[in-house]
C-alpha atoms as a printed R data frame, in Angstrom:
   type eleno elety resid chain resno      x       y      z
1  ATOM     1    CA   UNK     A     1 65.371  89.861 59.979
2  ATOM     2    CA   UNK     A     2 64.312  87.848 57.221
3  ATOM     3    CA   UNK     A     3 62.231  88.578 53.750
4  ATOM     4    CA   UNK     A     4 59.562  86.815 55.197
5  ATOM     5    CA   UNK     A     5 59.403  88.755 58.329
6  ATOM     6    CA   UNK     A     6 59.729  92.331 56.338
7  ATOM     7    CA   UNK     A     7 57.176  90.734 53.380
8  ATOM     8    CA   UNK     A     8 54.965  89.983 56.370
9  ATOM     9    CA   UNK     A     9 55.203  93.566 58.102
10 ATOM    10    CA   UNK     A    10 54.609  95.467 54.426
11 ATOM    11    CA   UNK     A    11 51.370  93.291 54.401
12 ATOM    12    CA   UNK     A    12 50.578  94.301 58.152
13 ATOM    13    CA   UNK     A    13 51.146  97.847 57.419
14 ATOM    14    CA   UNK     A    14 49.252  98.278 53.778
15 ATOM    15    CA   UNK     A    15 46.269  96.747 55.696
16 ATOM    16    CA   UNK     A    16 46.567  99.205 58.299
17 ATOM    17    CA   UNK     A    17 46.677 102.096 55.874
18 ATOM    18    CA   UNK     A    18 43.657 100.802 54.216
19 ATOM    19    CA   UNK     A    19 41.552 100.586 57.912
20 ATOM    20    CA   UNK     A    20 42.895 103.954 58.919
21 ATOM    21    CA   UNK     A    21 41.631 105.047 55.593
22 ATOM    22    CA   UNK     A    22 37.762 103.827 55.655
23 ATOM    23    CA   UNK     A    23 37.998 104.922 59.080
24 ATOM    24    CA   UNK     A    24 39.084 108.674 57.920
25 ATOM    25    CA   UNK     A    25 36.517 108.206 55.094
26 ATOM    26    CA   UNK     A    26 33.581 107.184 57.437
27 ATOM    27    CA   UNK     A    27 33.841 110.463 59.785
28 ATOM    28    CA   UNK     A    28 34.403 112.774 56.875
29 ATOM    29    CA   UNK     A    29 31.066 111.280 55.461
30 ATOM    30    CA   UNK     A    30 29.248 112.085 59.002
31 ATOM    31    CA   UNK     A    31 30.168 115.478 58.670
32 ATOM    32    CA   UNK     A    32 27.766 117.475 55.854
33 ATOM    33    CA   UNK     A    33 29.574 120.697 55.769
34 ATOM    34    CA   UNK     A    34 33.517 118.422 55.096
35 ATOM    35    CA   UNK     A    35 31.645 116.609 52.760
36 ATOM    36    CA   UNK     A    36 31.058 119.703 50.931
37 ATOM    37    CA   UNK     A    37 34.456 121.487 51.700
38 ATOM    38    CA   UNK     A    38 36.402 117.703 50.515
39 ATOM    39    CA   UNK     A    39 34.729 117.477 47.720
40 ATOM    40    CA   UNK     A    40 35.081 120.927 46.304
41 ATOM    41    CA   UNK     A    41 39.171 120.580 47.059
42 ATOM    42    CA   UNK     A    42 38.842 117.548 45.137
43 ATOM    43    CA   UNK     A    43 37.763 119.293 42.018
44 ATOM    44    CA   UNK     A    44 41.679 121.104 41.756
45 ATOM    45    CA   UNK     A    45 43.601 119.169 39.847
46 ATOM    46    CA   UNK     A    46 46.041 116.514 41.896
47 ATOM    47    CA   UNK     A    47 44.013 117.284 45.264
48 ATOM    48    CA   UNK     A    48 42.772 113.811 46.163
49 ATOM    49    CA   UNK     A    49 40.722 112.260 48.728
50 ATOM    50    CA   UNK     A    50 43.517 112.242 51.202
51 ATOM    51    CA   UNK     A    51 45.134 115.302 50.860
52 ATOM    52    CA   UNK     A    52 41.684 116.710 51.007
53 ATOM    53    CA   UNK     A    53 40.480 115.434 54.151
54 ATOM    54    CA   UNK     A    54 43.826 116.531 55.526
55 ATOM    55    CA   UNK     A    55 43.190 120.210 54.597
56 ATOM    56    CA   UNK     A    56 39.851 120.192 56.014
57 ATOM    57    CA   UNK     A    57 40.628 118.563 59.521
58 ATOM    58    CA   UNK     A    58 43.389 120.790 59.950
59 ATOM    59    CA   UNK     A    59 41.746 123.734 58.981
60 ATOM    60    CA   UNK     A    60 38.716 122.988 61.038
61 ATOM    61    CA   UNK     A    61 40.602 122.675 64.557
């Protein structure tokens, strides 16, 4: 495998992230009552975007 091929995969996969991202971010946004529960997680200190959407979909299964 060359650099290219690797450089080339790295930029497949950070675009991915980013899709899979807006995507997580547009049905947390449909959703008044995660809005609420994301955004008060995200007032603790180091509890981000992510890690609060993750808390919140697993917590409301």
């Amino acid at each position: 495998m060359s650099t290219n091929d690797i450089e080339s995969h790295i930029d497949y996969l950070e675009q991915r992230l980013q899709q899979l991202n807006q995507e997580i971010e547009t049905l947390t946004q449909k959703n008044q009552q995660w809005i609420d529960k994301v955004n008060l997680l995200k007032t603790t200190p180091g509890i981000g975007q992510v890690i609060s959407t993750t808390l919140v979909s697993d917590l409301s299964r």
